[in-house]
N, C-alpha and C positions, 0 to 999 in steps of 0.2 A: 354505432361507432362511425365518425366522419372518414370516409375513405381519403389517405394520401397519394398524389398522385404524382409522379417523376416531374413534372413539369415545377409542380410546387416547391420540389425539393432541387432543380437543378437554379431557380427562381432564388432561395436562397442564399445558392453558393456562387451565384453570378453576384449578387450585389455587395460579397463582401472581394477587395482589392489585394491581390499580394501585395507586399511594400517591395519585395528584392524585386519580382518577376515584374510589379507594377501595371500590374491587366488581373481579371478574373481568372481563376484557376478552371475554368470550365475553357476559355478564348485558348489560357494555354496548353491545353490536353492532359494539364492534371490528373482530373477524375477520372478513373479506370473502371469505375463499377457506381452501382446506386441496387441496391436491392430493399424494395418495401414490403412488408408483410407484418399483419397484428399489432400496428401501431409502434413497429419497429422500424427502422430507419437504417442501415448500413453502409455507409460509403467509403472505398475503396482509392486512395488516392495514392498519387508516385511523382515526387517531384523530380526536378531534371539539375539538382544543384541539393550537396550535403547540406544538413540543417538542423543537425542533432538536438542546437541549442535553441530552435523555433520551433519544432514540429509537436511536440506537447501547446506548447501557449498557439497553432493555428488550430489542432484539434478542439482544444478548448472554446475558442472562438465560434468553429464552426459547429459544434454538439449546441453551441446557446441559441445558433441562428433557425438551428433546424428543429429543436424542441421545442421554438414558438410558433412552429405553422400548426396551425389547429386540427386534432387528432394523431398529433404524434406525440407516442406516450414516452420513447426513447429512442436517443439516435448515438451509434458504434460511428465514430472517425479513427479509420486505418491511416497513418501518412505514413510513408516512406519514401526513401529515396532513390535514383539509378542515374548513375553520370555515365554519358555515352561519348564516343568519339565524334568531333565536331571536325569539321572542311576547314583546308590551310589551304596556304598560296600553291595557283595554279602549278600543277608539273610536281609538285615534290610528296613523294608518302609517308604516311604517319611513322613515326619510328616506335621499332616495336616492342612491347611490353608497356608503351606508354598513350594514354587515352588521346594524352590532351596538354599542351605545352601552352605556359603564361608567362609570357616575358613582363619582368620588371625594368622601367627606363629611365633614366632621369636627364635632362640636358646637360646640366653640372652636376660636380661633383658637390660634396658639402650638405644633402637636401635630407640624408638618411633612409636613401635608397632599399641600402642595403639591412638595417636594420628593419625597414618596415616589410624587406622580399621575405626574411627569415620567419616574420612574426604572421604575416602573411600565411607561409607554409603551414606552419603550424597552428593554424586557426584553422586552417580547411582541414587539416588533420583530428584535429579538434570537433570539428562539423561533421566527420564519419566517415572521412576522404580516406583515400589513400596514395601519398603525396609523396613527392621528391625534391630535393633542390639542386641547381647544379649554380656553381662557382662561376660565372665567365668572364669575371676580370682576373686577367693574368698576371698583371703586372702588381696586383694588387687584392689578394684573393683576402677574406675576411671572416670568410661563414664556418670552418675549423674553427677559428676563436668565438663567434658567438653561437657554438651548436657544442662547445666544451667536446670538441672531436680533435683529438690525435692521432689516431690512428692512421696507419699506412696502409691503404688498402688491397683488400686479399686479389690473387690471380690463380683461379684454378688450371687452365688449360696455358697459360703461361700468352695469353694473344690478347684476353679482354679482362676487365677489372670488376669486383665485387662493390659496389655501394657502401660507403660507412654510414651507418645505422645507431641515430641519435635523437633520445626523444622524442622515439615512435616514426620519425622520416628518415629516409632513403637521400645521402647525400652524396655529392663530386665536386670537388675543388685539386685545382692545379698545388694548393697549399698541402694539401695531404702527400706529394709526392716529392718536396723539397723542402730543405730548410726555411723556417718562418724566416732566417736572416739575409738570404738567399738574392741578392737582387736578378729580378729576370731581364736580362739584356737582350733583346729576342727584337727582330724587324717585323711588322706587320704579318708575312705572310708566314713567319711562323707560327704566331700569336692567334692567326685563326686554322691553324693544321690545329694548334694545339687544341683549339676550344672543340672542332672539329671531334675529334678523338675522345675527348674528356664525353662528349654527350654519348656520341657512337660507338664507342669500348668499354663502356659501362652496363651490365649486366641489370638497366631497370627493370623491378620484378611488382607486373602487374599494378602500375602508378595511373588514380585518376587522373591527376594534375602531377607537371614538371615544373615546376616554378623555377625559370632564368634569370639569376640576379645578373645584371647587365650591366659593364662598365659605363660612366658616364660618358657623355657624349652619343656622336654618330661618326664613328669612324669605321675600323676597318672589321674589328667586331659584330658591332651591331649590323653593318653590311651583310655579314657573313654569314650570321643567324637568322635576317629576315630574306635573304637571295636562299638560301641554301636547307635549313633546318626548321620542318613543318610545325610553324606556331599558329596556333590556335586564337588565340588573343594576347595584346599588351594592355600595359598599365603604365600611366606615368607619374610618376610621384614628383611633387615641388614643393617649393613653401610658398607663405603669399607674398612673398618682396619681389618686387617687379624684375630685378636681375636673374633669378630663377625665374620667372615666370616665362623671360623670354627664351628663357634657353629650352623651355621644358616647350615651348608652343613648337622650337625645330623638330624635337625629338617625336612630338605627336605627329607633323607634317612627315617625317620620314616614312613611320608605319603606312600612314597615308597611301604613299607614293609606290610603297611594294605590297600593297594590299591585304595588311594582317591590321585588324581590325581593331581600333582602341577600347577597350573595355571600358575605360573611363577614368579619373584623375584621380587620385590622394594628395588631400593636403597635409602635409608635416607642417611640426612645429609651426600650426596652426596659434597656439597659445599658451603664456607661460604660467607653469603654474609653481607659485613659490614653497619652497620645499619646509619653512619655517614658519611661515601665518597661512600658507595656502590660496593668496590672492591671483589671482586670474587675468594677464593682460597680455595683448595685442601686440607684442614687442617689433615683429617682423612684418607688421600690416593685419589686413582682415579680408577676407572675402577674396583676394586672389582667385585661390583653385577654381573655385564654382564657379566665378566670373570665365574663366578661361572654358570650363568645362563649357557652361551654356554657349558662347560664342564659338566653338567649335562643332557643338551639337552631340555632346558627346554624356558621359553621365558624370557625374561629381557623385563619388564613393563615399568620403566620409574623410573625417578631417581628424589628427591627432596631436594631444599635446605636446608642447615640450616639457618632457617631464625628466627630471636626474634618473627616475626606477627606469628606464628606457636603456639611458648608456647604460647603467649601471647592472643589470640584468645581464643585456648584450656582451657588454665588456665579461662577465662572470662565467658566461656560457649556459645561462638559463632563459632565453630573450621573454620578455615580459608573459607572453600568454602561458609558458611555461613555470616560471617564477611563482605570478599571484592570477590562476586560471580564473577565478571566481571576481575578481577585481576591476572596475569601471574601463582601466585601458585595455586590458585582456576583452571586454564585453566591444569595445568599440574596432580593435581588430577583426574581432569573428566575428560581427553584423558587418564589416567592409568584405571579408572571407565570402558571405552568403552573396552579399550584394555583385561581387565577379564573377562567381558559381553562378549565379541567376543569368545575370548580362550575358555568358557563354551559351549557358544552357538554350539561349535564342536564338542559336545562329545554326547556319546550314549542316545539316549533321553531315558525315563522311559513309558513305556508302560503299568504296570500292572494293574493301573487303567481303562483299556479297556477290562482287561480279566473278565469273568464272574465269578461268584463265585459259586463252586460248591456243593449243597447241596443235600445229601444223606437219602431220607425218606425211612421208610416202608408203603409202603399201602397194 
């Protein structure tokens, strides 16, 4: 029997590329174990980003790579996953019960922001996460109507609030606590107490990811949440028409500038697609996102159509990945869902909860 040897089999697993991680799963400390014996093969792997809906089709992959080095008669792939807490802007601590915050941005309004934060949530939830969303436009809260959530939320100790719980995620919206008809007349500096409040008096209970749907713009909000509230990573959504584009490059230069990190771009209504012959066109341009993405050096996630199941999902309180979970837009959400999970999982993880806390008596 031809003896196999580690090198041969770690040889293998180097040559084959993640697509989300985009490097060899050896480069990125994937592989956790390799045990050979009897023409058996076992390798133990742990990704750093949910993957429910890839981790069969990578085993698969990697059992064909490693059953063609000669003398291996069979080979066992373990994947799993483990999402850990990742490093925010200097000065400020993770807030607790929660891993890992992912602001959604957009320059204007109109891009479908908010539609793609929801579907977003729920695609990483989907991938084996365990997610939350929080509302942070006030004036204009949205995610109660596409998470088919009414409810007013519970307060046990009468000082902090319970989460409503839809569709498998952990949500807060300023909308849960007012009339939908309600207009908020509120000046700036109430507007970020409130958003303030809404993250910090919310009972999140053990969330890999926070998904912050973010009002458009860069004002006094977005201010507030990238000075103040430890985010993890952004995202900026736009379409390809060049009046979103430019708004969406301010919104990337913001993050920038208070040093939370772009995860990378989504393009919306990327392309339309007709809901009666199913023809496929370009209506708002092409190539936008990416172009912007690469010019800033940033990543280009993945791009989705204009499709009516989109509102029309949203609008019902089902948003797409929940509606038709097995269906091409749902599939193109959660490969965008792994692809930000990936791009996180690269970044400085957060240690200080391991450092001891130092306390100064007299005796």
């Amino acid at each position: 029997m031809v003896e196999v040897t580690k090198v041969e089999v770690e040889t293998a697993l180097k040559a084959y590329i993640d697509p989300y991680l985009k490097q060899d799963l050896l480069s990125a400390n994937a592989v956790k174990k390799i045990e050979i014996g009897n023409g058996k093969v076992v390798v133990e792997m742990v990704l750093g980003y949910p993957a429910k809906g890839y981790q069969d089709e990578l085993a698969g992959i990697l059992k064909r790579r490693i059953e063609a080095i000669e003398g291996v008669q069979e080979a066992e792939i373990r994947v799993s996953s483990t999402v850990v807490t990742h490093a925010v802007q200097r000065g400020i601590k993770p807030l607790p019960g929660v891993k890992n915050i992912i602001a959604v941005a957009s320059g204007k309004g109109g891009v479908g922001k908010s539609t793609t934060a929801v579907n977003l949530a729920l695609a990483l939830a989907a991938e084996g996460a365990s997610v939350g969303i929080l509302d942070a436009d006030i004036y204009g809260p949205s995610q109660p109507l596409m998470l088919g959530a009414q409810t007013r939320p519970e307060s046990r100790d009468g000082k902090s609030m319970e989460p409503v719980v839809s569709h498998g995620i952990q949500s807060m919206s300023i909308g849960y606590l007012i009339d939908e008809e309600t207009p908020m007349i509120w000046r700036g500096p109430m507007v970020t107490q409130a958003l303030e409040q809404l993250l910090r008096d919310t009972n999140w209970r053990d969330l890999d990811y926070l998904v912050i749907d973010l009002p458009p713009g860069t004002g006094d909000a977005q201010l507030t949440l990238t000075q103040k509230i430890p985010v993890s990573g952004a995202v900026i959504v736009t379409t390809p028409q060049d009046i979103a584009l430019l708004d969406a490059r301010k919104g990337l230069k913001m993050f920038e500038k208070v040093d939370v990190p772009v995860l990378g771009v989504i393009e919306n209504m990327s392309t339309h697609i007709c809901s009666t012959c199913g023809h496929e066109e370009h209506i708002f341009g092409s190539g936008g996102g990416s172009r912007m993405a690469e010019q800033y050096g940033v990543d280009f996630l993945g791009s989705l159509p204009l499709d009516i199941r989109i509102r029309e999902d949203a609008d019902g309180g089902h948003p797409t990945v929940m509606a038709d979970p097995e269906g091409r837009i749902a599939g193109i959400y959660r490969d965008i869902a792994r692809r930000v999970a990936a791009k996180l999982s690269q970044r400085a993880r957060d240690y200080s909860a391991k450092f001891p806390n130092i306390v100064i008596q007299n005796t």
